[in-house]
N, C-alpha and C positions, 0 to 999 in steps of 0.2 A: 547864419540863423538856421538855414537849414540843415547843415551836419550836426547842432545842436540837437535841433527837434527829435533827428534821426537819432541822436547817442543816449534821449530822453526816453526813446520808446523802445530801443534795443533792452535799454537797462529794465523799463516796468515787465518787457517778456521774459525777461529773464529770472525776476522775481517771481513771478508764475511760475516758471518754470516744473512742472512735473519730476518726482525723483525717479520714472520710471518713464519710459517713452513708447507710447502704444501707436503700434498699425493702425491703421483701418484696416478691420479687415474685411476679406474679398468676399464675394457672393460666387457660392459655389453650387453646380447644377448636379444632382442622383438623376440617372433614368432607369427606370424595371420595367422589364418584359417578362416573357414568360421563361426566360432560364432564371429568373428570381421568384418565380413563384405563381406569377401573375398569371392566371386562368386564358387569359385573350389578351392581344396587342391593340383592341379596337377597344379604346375607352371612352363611356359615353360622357359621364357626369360621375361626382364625388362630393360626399359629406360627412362630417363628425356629428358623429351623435351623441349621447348623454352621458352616455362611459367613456367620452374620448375616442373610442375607437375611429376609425377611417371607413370609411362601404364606398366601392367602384362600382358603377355600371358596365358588364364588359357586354360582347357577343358570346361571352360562355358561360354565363351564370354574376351571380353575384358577388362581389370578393368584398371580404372583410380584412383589412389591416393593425397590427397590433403592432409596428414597426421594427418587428423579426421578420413574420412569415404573412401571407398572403391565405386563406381558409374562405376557401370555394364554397358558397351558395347554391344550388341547385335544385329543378326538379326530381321527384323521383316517385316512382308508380305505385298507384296505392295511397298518395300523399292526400287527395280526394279535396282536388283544389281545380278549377278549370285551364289554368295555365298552361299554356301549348308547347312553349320554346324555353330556352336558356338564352335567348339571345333579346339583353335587356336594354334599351335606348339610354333612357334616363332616370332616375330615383329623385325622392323628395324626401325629407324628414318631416311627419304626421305631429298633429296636437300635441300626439299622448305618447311620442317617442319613436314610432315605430318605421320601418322603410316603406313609402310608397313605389314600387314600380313600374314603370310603362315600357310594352312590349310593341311590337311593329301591331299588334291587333287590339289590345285591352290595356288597364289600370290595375294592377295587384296591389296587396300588402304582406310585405313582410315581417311578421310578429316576433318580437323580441322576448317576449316573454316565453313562447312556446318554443320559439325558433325554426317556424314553416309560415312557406304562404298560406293567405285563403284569401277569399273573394272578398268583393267589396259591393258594397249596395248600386243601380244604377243611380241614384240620385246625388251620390256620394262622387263617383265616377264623372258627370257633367258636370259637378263642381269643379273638379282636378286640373280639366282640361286645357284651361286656361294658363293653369299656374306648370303645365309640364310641357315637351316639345319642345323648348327652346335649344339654342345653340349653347355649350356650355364653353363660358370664359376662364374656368378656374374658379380656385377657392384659396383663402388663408385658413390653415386652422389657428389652436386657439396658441398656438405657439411666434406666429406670423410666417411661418412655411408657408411657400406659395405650391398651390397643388394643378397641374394641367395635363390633358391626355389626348391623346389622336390615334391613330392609328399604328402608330410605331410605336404605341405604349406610355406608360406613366410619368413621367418629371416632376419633381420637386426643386426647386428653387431654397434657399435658403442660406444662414450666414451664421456659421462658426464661431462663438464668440468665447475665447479664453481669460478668465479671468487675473490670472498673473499676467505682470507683464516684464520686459527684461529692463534693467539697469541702462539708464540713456548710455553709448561710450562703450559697454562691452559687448554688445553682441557678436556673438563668433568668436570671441577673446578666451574663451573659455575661462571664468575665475579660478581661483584654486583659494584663493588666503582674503578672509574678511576679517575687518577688524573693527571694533568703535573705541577710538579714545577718550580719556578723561573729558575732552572738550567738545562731545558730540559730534567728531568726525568722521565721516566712514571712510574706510580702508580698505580698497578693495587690489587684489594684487590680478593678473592675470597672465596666464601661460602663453599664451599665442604670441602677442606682440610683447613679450617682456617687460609690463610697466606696473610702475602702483599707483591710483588712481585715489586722490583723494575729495571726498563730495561733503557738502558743511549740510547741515539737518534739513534744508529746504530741497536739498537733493540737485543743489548747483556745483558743477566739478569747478573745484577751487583749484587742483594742481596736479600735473602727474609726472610722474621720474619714470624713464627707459633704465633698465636694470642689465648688466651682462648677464646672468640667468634668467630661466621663470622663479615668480617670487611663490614658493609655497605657504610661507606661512609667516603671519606681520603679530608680532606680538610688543606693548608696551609696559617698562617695568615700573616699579614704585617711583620710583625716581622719574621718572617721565620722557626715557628715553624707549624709541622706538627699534625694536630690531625686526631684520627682514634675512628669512632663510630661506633658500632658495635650490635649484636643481638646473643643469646637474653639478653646482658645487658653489655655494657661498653662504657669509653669517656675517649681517653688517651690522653695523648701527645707522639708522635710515641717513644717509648720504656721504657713508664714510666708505673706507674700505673692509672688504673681506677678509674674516682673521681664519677664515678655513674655507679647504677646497672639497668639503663634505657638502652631499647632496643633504640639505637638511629637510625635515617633514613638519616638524614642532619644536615649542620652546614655552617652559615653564621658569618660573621664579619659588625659592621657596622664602621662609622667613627670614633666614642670613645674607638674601640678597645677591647669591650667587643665580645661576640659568645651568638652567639642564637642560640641554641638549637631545633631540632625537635624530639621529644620522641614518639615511636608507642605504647602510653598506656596510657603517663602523660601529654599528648600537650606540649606545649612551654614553655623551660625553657631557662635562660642563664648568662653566665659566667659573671660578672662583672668584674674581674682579671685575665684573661687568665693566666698572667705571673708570678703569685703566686707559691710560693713555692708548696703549697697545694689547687687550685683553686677549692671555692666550688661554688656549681650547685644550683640557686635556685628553690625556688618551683615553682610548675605550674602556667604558667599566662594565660592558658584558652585552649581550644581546650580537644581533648582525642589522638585519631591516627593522626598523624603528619608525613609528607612523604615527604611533600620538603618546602625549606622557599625563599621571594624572599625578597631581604632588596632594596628600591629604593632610589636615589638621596636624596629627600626631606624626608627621614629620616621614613618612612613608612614602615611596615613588614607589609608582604603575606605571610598567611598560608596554603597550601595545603593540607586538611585533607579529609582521609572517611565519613565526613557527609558537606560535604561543601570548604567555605572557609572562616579564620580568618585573619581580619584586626586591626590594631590600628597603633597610629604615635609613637614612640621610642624615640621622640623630647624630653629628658629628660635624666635627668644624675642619676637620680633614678630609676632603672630597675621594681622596685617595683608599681612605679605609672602607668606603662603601661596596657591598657586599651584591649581588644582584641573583633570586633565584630565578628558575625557569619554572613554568607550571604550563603543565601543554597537556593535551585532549588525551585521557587513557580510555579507549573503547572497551574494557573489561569492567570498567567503575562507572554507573547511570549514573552518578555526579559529579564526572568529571567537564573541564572543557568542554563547549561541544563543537568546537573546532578552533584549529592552531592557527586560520587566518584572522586574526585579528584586527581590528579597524578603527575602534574606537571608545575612548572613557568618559563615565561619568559617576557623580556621586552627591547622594541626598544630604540631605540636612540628619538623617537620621545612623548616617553611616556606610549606607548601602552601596554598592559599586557596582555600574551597570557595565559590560563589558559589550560591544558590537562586533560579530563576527562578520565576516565577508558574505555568507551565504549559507548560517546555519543558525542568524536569528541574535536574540540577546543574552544573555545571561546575568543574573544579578546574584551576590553575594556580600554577605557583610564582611566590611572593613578585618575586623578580628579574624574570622573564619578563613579568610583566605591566605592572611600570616601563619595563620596553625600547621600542625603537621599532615594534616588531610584537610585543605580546601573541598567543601560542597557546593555545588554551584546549582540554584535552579535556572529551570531554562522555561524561558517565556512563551516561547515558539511552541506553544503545543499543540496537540489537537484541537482541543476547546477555546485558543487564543483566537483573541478578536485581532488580531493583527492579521494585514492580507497580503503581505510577505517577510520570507528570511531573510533575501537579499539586504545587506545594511553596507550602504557608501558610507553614512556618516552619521554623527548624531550628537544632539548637544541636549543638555537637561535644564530648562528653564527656568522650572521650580520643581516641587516636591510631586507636581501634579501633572507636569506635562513634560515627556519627553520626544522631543522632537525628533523625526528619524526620515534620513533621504533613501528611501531604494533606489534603484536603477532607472525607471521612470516613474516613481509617484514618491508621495510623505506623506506618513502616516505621524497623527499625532494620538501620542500612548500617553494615557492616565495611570499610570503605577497605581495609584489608590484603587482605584474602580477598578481595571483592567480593559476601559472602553478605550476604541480608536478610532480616530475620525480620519479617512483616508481620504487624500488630495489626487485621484488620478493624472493621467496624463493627459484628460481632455482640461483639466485645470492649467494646465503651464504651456501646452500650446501643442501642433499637430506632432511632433516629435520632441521627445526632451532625455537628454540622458546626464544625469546628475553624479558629478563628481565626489570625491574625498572630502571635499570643502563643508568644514565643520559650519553648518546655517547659524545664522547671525538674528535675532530678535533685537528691532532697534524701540529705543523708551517708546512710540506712540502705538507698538503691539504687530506693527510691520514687521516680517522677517523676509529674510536676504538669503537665499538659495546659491551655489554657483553648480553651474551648469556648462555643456558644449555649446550649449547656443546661447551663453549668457551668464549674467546674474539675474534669476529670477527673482521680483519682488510681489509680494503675497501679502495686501492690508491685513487689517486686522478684519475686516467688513466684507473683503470678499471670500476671508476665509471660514467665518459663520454667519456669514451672512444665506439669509437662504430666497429666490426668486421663485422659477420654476419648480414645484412640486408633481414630479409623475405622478398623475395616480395608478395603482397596481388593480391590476383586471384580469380574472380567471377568464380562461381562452375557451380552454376543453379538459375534457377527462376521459377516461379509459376504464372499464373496470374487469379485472381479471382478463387481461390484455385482450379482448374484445375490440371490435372497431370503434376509435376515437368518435369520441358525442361534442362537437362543437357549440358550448352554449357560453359566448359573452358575457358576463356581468362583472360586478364588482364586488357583488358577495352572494350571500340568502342561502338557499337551503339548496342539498343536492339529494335525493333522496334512489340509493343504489337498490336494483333489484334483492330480491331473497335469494339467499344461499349465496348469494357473494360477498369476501369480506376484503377486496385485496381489489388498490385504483390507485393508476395514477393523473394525479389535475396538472396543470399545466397555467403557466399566466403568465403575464407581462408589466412592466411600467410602462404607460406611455409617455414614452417622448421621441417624437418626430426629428427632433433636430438632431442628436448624437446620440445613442443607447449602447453606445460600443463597451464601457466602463459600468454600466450601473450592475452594482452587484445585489446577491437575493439572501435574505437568509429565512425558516420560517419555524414554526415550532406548532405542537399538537396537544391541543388540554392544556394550555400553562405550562408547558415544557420549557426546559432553556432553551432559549433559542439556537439554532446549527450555526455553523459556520458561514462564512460570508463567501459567496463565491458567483460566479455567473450562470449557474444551472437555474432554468427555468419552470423547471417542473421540480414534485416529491411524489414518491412512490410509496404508501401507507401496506402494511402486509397485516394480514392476519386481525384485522381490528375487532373488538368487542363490540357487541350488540348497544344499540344506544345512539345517541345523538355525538357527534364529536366536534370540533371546532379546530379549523386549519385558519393557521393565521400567519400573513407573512407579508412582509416589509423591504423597501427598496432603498439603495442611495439614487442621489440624482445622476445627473449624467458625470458631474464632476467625483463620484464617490464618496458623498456625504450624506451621513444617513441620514433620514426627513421622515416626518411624522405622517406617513401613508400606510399604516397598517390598514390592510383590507381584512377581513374575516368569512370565511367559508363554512357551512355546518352542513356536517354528511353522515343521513342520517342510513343508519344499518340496520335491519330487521332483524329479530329474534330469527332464532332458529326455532324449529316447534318446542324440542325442547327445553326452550330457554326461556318460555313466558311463562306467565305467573302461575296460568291454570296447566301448566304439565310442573311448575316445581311443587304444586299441591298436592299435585296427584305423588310425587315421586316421595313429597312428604308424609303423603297419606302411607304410599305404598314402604317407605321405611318405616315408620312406625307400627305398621304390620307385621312387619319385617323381624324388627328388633322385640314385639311382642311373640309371635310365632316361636324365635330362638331363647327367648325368658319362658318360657310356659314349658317348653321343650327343656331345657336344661331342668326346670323344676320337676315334670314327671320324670326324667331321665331317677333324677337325685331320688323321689319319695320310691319309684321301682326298684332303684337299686337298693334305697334301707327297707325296704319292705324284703328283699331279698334275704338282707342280710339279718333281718329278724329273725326269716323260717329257718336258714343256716343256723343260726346262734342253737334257736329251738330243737333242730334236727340234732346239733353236735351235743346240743345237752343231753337227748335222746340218746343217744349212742355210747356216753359218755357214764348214763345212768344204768341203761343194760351192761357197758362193761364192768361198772362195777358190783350189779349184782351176779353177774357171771363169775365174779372172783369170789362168792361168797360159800361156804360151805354148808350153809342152811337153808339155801333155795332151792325149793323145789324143783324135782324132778324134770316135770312140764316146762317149767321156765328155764330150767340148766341146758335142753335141748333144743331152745331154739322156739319155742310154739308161739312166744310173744308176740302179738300184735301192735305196732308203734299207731297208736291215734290220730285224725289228721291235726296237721299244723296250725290249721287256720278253719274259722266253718264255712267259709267257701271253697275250701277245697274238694275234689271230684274225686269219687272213692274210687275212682281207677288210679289218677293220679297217687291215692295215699299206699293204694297195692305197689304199684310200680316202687316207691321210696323203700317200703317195706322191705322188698325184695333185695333193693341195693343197699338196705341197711344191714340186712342178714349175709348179705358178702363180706360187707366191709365186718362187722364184727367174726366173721370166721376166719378173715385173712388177713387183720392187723398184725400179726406174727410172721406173717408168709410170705418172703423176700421175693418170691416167683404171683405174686399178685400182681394183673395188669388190667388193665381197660376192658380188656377183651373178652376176658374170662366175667370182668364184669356184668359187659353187655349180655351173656349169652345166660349169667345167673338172672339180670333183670329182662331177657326174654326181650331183648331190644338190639338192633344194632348198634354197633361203634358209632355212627352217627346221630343216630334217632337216642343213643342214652348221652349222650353231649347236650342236643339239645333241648332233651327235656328237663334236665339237671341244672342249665343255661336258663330257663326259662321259669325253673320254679324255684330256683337256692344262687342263681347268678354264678356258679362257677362249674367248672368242667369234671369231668368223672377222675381226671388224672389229680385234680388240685382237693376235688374231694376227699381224695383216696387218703392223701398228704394231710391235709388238713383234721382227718380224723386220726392218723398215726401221730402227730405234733399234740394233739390235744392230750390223747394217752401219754409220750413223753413226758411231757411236764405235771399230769396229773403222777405217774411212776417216781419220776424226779423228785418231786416234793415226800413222796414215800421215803426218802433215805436212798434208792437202789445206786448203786453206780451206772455209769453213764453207758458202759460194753455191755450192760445188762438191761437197760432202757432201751438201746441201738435193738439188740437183737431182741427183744418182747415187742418192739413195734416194727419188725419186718428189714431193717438194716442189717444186711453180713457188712458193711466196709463202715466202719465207729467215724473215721473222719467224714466220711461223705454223711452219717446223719449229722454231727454237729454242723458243717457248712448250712446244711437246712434250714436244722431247729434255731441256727444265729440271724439267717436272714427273715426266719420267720417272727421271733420273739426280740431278734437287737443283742441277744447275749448267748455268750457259749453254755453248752449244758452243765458241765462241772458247777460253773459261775453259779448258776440257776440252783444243782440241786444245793451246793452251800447257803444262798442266801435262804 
């Protein structure tokens, strides 16, 4: 009766039985002093306050904790607060938030909003008394960390809790080959002690076979026979014998029913009769190390090999005539490869083929594109990718939306759609973990199946989004225009930076007490896309515009799962003088002045210069009227020598001014002929210098004694020209001995040569 009882209650344990077998785990003790940060080893008392934060009592001031760094409290002169020492007994946390302190003499506060002591009322202070001075036992914060201090410094107490746990049966086994059959068995193969372990859906191990090799890789065909490839050299069918002494890595089927083969020494080989008594293995159809295969719809093999990757189409009922190319990284071509260690395939429902290299990220390309004669490949791994590392052990594609990927110690899970990734650190799978080739397994109820050195790790579906503790993220300090750090705690509000500085860096934390070894940051400025995800806990803003701004940034947990802890910062920057409203009015004022002043200007420039050129027009008709009655043989005497008086121009003109014209009218008409006429002889007929007749010519007709001179021979010209004269005989009536050099003139003067002129 009673080995009954006993074989009753063995069996209901074993129904229970967990498909993962978890530690207890241990309670592990931190101690900080002051080579960690800690201000003094003599701790009085300790409290969390409303941000999370930690505040120590020491002998050296007050220490604030954000579970990075330790940020000293302190008197300092000038602060105009009666406080005498740094050397603080015990603190309390106040109604309204803030730190009470007691000193070996008095009751402080320490204000959180300001972030300085000040005084406290006496009445306020006999209230205290009571409730401070005590012996301190410790504290939990809000995480259940136990917190105690003495003299030799700070201690924490606490318990490490990882969410994965490992596969009952393999630990240390290192897996390498998982598998689920048609019948909801798992298949787990392991390296270390050579076995295949098999577990039924309740996660009870039903059975396990020792193998002559490790078993790499457990795949079963349509038919429903299982095969197990192994290293360093076998290919069975599960409890048969080995039909090769090839180190095998993978094994596909395509629609004909044949296995292809991946061999880590002899590339691709494969089965043409699985179902043979004695199924033999052909020879190598291309490749050398061979690590995973991918067979697609359209009858196509993907090779996954250490120097690349091999393709050919298997569209053939002759294994033999299969063709295999190589396609491997060309550093001259941005879309090529992006590297030749290859590790791993996969492929959507839409075509896409995701390729995993060792340590240079993914790469995905369509199906078509990569048969073509130039493969493009994009690469995932970029700057802007949400992925938080290259390193790729392995990776399986679960649906269209989620691609599962092991690094070295964490798994990332990638949304191809979106391009988000939710990362599974290493504080998730346990204090050390380093993740094999072992393509991850996702079993029907959303669990998936890792293998690892220290296991098979298993990851529900609940503890991998599910989410507990939430840090929340809290500005520490800032900096600006690298100035001495301003230590002000909170969780967001306003920061408001002196004048004339536009350039700070803030600085913040998540808190979390228990583990913050993993939690990554990323943050962004105005709606910007958010940066990169990485462990830096500060940004550095350069060069900002005036205005209000808004920093915002967000944390994963400790396990590296992003969580909905956006904090928001707003930093606000002051105009420069110039830059407020009443100097851009003023500047508006003063360009509108501006651009009036140069319109008014161009306008008298224009009405001077036509007013110029009206007294010239008048002048040349002047000169133009005398020369014709100088050619006349019935003009009197008086008037044939010259006695003619030119009238002024204008009736504002100054009868000196009209003498002065007169006089350089009476030159010009005596030495329009006269190839030896110059300026000079000019000046000295108008009783003025070379200078003084420039600028008075300049000032009352707009041009120069030299342009005058020309301008009155050019008018003669073509008044002679229209006479009939020839052109050698116009040259020399208006002062030209060289015939070419006057037409060169009279062409840039009128736009046409003289001959042209006198014909038309």
């Amino acid at each position: 009766m009673k080995n009954c009882l006993s074989a009753i209650i063995a069996f209901l344990l074993s129904c229970v039985m967990p498909m993962s077998a978890r530690v207890r785990e241990p309670e592990r003790v931190t101690h900080y002093d002051t080579l960690d940060g800690l201000s003094s080893t003599s701790v009085g008392w300790g409290l969390q306050d409303g941000n999370g934060l930690l505040w120590f009592a020491t002998w050296n001031g007050l220490n604030c904790y954000d579970g990075y760094d330790f940020h000293r409290v302190q008197i300092r002169p000038g602060d105009r607060v009666s406080i005498s020492t740094n050397r603080i007994r015990d603190i309390l946390l106040s109604d309204d938030g803030n730190i009470l302190c007691r000193t070996d003499e008095d009751i402080y506060e320490y204000d959180l909003g300001t972030y300085s002591f000040k005084d406290i009322t006496p009445e306020r202070k006999d209230s205290l008394r009571g409730r401070m001075g005590r012996p301190w036992r410790g504290f939990y914060d809000r995480q259940g960390n136990f917190w105690s201090g003495n003299h030799q410094g700070l201690n924490k107490r606490y318990t490490l809790r990882h969410p994965a746990s490992i596969l009952a049966g393999t630990a240390d086994r290192h897996p390498r080959a998982l598998m689920l059959d048609r019948d909801s068995v798992l298949w787990v193969g392991t390296r270390t002690d050579r076995c295949v372990r098999r577990y039924d859906c309740t996660g009870i191990l039903v059975d396990s076979m020792h193998l002559a090799t490790a078993p790499y890789c457990i795949f079963q065909t349509s038919a429903g026979d299982v095969w197990i490839g192994g290293k360093p050299g076998s290919l069975m069918k599960y409890g048969g014998e080995s039909v090769t002494d090839d180190a095998v890595y993978d094994i596909k089927e395509d629609r004909r029913g044949r296995l292809w083969v991946a061999t880590y020494g002899d590339g691709v080989k494969c089965i043409d009769n699985p179902r043979a008594g004695r199924p033999s293995v052909s020879t190598s159809l291309g490749g050398h190390r061979v690590r995973r295969l991918l067979i697609t719809p359209s009858d196509r093999l993907i090779a996954a090999t250490t120097d690349g990757l091999l393709i050919g189409s298997i569209a053939t009922d002759d294994s033999r005539e299969v063709k295999l190319r190589r396609i491997s990284r060309d550093g001259s071509v941005a879309g090529s490869l992006c590297s030749n260690a290859t590790m791993s395939l996969a492929q959507d429902s839409r075509g896409r083929v995701y390729v995993a290299t060792e340590s240079s990220g993914i790469d995905v390309i369509d199906e078509d594109v990569l048969f073509s004669d130039s493969p493009e490949f994009t690469h995932v791994n970029t700057s802007g990718s949400s992925l938080t590392s290259d390193i790729v052990n392995a990776m399986t594609l679960h649906s269209d939306s989620l691609l599962m990927i092991a690094g070295s110690d964490n798994v990332m899970a990638y949304n191809p759609v979106t391009g988000r990734t939710q990362t599974l650190s290493r504080t998730f799978w346990g204090d050390s973990c380093r993740f094999a080739e072992t393509t991850p397994l996702c079993l029907p109820d959303g669990t998936w199946v890792f293998g690892a050195g220290e296991g098979a790790y298993v990851a529900t579906a609940e503890s991998i989004y599910g989410r507990d503790y939430v840090p929340p993220v809290v500005f520490t300090s800032y900096l600006v225009n690298g100035e001495s750090e301003c230590f002000a705690p909170t969780p967001g509000g306003m920061i408001e930076i002196p004048a004339g500085h536009r350039n700070m860096t803030v600085s913040f934390a998540a808190i979390d007490y228990t583990d913050n070894r993993d939690i990554l940051y990323r943050t962004r400025l105005d709606g910007s896309p958010w940066t990169g995800a990485d462990r830096t806990r500060s940004v550095t803003l350069f060069n900002m515009s005036a205005g209000t701004h808004r920093l915002e940034v967000q944390s994963t947990d400790r396990y590296g799962r992003w969580v909905d802890n956006v904090a928001e910062l707003k930093i606000d920057v002051p105009y420069y003088w110039y830059e407020t409203i009443w100097a851009r009015l003023l500047f508006a004022v003063m360009g509108v002045g501006f651009v009036t002043a140069v319109v008014y200007t161009l306008f008298y420039i224009r009405n001077v210069n036509r007013h110029r050129r009206e007294l010239l027009d008048k002048y040349m008709a002047l000169l133009k009227e005398r020369d014709a009655v100088s050619t006349e043989r019935t003009v009197v005497a008086e008037e044939a020598d010259g006695e003619y008086e030119m009238p002024p121009l204008n009736p504002d003109q100054k009868p000196e001014d009209t003498a002065f014209l007169n006089r350089v009218r009476k030159y010009i008409e005596e030495n329009l002929d006269n190839p030896e006429a110059n300026v000079d002889d000019m000046a000295v007929a108008a009783a003025a210098s070379r200078s003084t007749l420039n600028r008075h010519l300049r000032a009352q007709l707009g041009i120069t004694a030299a342009q005058l001179l020309i301008e009155a021979r050019m008018q003669r010209a073509r008044q002679l020209l229209g006479d009939g004269r020839t052109v050698a005989e116009v040259a020399d009536m208006c002062g030209y001995a060289d015939v070419h050099y006057f037409q060169r003139v009279f062409k840039k003067k009128f736009g046409v040569n003289p001959g042209v002129f006198g014909r038309g």
